[in-house]
N, C-alpha and C positions, 0 to 999 in steps of 0.2 A: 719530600716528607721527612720530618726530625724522625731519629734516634735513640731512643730511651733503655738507661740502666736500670733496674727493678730491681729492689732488696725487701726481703720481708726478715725481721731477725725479733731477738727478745732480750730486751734488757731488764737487770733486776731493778726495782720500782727506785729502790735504796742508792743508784747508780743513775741516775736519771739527767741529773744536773753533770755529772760528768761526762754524759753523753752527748749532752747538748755543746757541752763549750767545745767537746772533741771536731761535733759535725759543724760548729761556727767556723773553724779555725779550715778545715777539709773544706766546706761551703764555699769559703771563701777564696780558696786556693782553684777549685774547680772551675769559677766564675771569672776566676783572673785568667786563666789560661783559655776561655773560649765557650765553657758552655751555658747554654741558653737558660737554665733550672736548677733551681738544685731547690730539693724537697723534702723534710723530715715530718711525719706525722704520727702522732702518739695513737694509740687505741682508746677507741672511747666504746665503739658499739660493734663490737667481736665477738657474737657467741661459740660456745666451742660444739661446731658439729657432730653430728655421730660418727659421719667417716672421713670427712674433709674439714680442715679452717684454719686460718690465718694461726688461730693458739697450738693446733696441734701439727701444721707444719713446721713451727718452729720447736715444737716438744716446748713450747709456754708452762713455765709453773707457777705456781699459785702464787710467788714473792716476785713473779715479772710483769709486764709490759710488751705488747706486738708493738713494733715500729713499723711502719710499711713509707719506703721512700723511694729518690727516683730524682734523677736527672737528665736531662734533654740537651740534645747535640744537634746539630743543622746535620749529619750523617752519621752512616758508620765509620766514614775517614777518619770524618773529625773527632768522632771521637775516639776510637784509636790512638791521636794523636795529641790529642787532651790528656787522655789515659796514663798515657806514655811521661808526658813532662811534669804531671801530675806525680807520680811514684816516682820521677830523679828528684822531685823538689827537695832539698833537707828540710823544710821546715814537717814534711810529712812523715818522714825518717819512724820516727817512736808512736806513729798511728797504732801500728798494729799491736805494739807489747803494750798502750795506752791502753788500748781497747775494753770499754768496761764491759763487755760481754761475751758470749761464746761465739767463737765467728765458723766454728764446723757447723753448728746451727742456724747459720743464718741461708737464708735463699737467694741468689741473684741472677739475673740474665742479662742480653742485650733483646731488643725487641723494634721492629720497623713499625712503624706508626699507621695505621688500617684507617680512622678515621678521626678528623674533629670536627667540634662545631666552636 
């Protein structure tokens, strides 16, 4: 069963395009090294619930955008080891002061794979 990293975070709307060339350049480097996926998706159909949602786990405000994304690994080895040569690469070096958004805000895990079709 694959491996999967889960991010749910919130970019401002105004920041959007620099997020995308951020997660092309990450994408790209992720795939080089081994993993299976790599997935950015914009919010389109996000209501903000009353006690739970995607807008208010990430504290979403009214000038942002939910990203919800997510990359696949053959394991948890692999990816560990993805992970790993991933953060030595330099070209990943300025990811994080790049970063156009708040990343205390954002959500992520590791998660073993239950079911596909």
């Amino acid at each position: 069963m694959a491996y999967v990293d889960g991010f749910v975070l919130a970019i401002p709307k105004d920041r959007l395009d620099a997020y995308k060339a951020l997660t092309e350049r990450a994408g790209s480097i992720w795939m080089e090294f081994g993993a299976l996926s790599y997935v950015e998706c914009v919010a389109e159909d996000v209501p903000y619930g009353k006690l739970t949602s995607f807008p208010r786990a990430v504290q979403a405000r009214d000038d942002e955008v939910v990203i919800f994304s997510w990359i696949t690994y053959e394991s948890r080895e692999k990816r560990d080891e993805i992970n790993a040569r991933v953060m030595q690469d330099p070209r990943m070096q300025d990811c994080e002061t790049a970063a156009p958004f708040d990343p205390e805000r954002m959500i992520f895990g590791g998660f073993t794979e239950l079911t596909r079709f």
